[in-house]
BANU-679240 format. One record per residue (C-alpha): residue number from 1; x, y negated, z. Coordinates in steps of 0.001 Angstrom, whole numbers. Layout:
BEGIN
ATOM  nr    east   north      up
ATOM NUM       X       Y       Z
...
This chain:
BEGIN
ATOM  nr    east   north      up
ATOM   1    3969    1879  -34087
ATOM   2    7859    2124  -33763
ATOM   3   10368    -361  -35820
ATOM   4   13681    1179  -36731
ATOM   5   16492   -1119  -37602
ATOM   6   18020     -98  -40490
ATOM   7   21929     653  -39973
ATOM   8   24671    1309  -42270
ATOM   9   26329    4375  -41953
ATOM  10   27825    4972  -38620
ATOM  11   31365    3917  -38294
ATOM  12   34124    5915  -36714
ATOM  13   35007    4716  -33340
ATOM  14   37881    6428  -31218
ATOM  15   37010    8242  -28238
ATOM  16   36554    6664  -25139
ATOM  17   35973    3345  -27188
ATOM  18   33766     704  -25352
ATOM  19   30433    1252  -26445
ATOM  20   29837   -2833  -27262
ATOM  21   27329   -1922  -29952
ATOM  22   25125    -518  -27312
ATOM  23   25077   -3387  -25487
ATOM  24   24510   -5615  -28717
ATOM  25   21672   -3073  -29060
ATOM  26   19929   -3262  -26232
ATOM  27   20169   -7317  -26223
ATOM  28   17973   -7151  -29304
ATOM  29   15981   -5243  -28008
ATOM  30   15353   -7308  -24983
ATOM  31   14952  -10530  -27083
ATOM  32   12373   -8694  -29472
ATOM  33   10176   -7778  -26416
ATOM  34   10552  -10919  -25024
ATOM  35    9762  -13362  -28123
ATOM  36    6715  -10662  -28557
ATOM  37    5312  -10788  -25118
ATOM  38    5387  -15198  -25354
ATOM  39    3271  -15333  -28025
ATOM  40     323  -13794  -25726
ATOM  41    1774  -15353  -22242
ATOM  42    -906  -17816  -21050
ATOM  43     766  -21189  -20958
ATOM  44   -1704  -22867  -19482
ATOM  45   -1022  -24282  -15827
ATOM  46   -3444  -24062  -13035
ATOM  47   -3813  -27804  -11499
ATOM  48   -5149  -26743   -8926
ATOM  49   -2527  -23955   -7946
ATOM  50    -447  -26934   -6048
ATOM  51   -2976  -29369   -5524
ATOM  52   -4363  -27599   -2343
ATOM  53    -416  -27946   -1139
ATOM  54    -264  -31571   -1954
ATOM  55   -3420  -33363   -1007
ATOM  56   -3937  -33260    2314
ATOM  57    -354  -35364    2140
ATOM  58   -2617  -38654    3573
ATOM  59    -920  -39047    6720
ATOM  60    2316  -40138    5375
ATOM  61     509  -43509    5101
ATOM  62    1132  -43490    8894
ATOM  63    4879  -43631    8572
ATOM  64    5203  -41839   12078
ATOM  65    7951  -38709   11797
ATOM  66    6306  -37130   14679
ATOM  67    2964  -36976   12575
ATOM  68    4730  -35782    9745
ATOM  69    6512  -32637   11939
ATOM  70    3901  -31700   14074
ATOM  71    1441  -30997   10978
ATOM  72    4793  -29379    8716
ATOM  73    4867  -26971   11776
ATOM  74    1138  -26711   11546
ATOM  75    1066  -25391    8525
ATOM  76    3908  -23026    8851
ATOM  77    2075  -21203   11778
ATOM  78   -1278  -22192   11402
ATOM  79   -3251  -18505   11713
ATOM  80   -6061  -19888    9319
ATOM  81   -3627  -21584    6801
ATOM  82   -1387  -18168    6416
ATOM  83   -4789  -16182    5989
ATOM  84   -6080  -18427    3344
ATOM  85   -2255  -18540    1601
ATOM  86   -2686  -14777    1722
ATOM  87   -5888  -14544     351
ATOM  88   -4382  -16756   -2626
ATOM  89   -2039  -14834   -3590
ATOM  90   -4038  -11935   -3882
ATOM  91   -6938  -13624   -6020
ATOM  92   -3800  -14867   -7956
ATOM  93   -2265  -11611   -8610
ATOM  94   -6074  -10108   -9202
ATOM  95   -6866  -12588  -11916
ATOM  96   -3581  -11610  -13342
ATOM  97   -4222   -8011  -13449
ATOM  98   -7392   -8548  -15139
ATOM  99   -6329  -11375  -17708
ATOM 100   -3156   -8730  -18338
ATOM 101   -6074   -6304  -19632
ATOM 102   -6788   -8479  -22370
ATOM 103   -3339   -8870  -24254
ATOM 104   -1215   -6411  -25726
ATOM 105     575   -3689  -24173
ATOM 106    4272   -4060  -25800
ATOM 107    6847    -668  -25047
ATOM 108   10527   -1171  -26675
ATOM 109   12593    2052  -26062
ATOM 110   15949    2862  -27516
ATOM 111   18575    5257  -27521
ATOM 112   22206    5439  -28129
ATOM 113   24068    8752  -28695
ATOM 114   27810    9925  -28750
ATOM 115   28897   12872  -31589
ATOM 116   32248   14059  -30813
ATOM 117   34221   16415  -33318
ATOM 118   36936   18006  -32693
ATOM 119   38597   17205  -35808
ATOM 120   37923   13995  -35757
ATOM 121   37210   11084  -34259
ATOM 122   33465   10470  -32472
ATOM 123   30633    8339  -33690
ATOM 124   27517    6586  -32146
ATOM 125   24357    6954  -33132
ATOM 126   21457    4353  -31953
ATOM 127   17899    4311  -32360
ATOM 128   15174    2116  -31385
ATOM 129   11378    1301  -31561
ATOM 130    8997   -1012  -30241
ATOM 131    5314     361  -29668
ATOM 132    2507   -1937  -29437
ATOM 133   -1256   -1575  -28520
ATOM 134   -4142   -3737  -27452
ATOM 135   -7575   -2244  -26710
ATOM 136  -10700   -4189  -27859
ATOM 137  -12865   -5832  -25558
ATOM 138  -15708   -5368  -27734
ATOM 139  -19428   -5814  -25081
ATOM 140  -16991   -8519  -23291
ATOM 141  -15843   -6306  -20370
ATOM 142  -12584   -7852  -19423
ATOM 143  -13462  -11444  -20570
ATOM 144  -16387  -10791  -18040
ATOM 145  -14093   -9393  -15635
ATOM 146  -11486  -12074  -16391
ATOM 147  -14138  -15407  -15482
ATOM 148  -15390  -13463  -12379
ATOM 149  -11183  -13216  -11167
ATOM 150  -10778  -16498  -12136
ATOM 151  -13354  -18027  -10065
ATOM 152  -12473  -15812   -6857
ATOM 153   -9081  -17160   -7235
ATOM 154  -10784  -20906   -7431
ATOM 155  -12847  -20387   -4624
ATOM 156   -9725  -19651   -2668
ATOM 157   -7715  -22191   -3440
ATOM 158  -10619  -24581   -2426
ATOM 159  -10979  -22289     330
ATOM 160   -7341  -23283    1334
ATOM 161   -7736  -27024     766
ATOM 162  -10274  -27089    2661
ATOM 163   -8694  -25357    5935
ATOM 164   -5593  -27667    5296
ATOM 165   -7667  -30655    5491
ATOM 166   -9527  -29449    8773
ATOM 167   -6284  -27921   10416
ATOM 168   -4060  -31856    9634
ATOM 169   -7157  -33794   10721
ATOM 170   -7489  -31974   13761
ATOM 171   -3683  -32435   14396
ATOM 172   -3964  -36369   13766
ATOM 173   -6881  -36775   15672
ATOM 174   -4931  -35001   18428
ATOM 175   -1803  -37139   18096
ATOM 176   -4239  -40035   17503
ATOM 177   -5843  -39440   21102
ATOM 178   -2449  -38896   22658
ATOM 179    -991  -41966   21283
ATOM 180   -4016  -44217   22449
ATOM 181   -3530  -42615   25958
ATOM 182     157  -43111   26281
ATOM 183    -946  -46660   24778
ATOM 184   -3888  -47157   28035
ATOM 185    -833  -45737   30599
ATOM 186    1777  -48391   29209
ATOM 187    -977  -50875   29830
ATOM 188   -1611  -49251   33462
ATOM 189    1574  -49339   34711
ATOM 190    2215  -52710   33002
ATOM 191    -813  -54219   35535
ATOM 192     446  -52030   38305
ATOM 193    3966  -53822   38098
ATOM 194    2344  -57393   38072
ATOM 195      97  -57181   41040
ATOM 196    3586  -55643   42829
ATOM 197    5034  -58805   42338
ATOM 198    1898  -60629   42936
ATOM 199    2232  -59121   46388
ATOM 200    5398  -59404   46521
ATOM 201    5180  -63066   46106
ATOM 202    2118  -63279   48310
ATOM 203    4124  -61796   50988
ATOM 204    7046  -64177   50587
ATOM 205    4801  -67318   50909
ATOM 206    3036  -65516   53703
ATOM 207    6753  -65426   55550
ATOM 208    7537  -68606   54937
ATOM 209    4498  -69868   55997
ATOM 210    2943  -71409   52818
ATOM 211     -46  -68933   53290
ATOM 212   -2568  -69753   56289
């Protein structure tokens, strides 16, 4: 199906003119494709699409910045984390593929030509057409195919979640174990230093003959 604008009849620009009614063409072009295609975009957002990024955020409740940069750099370089984000992506772009299969295919096209005379001066002549089409899922093909993207890509965003959530409790277990150890040396070296000066004072009241 093409549209044609209608146009009055062509006017006479001077050679070499700007060609500004191009431009204006091709704009309403643009903005006719565009308005078209968001009447079949799916505006629907995915909560889930973030939440895998977002919940594992618990151990902020610790207020310790050294919790909070070892598991950022975690999950920068985590092998498991960057295999799973990878593997989201591509369920993503699947399901996308798929649910494109079941809209409209919009084509706008247009054309813009120069006649010169040699007795004259030029004109411009300009053309366009938008072609649409859409192909009937009648037995339920690509609604079928559509659900069965749609829960890959849900099974690997849970997938992801869930290796975020293993990777930062490993981490804070980690830092957990390390912080109760520095904790137990503190203490250590805290007793060590009070039976120094215990001797030390024993050995003072040994000198000056307080201690039989």
């Amino acid at each position: 199906m093409f549209l044609r604008p209608k146009h009055p009849k062509p006017k006479q620009n001077p050679a070499g003119s700007p060609p500004q009614l191009a431009f204006a063409m091709a704009l309403s072009l643009a903005l006719l494709l565009g308005g078209c295609a968001s009447l079949f975009r799916d505006k629907t957002p995915d909560p889930n699409a973030t939440q895998a990024l977002t919940e594992a955020s618990w151990w902020n409740d610790f207020h310790d910045p050294l919790l909070t940069e070892l598991i950022a750099r975690a999950m920068q370089a985590n092998p498991s984390i960057l295999s799973s984000q990878a593997a989201l992506q591509q369920a993503r772009a699947l399901r996308d593929v798929k649910l494109a299969a079941t809209r409209p295919n919009l084509t706008v096209s247009g054309s813009a030509q120069r006649n010169t005379s040699e007795d004259g001066p030029s004109n411009i002549n300009f053309r366009g057409g938008l072609d649409a089409s859409w192909e009937l899922d009648i037995f339920g093909a690509n609604q079928s195919a559509v659900a069965n993207s749609e829960a890959d890509l849900q099974a690997a965003i849970a997938n992801l979640r869930d290796v975020q959530l293993s990777m930062t409790a490993e981490v804070a277990l980690a830092y957990i174990q390390l912080r109760g150890l520095q904790a137990q040396l503190d203490i250590a070296r805290h007793n060590l230093a009070s039976q120094r000066e215990t001797l030390q004072i024993t050995q003072w009241r040994a000198q000056a003959g307080l201690v039989t």
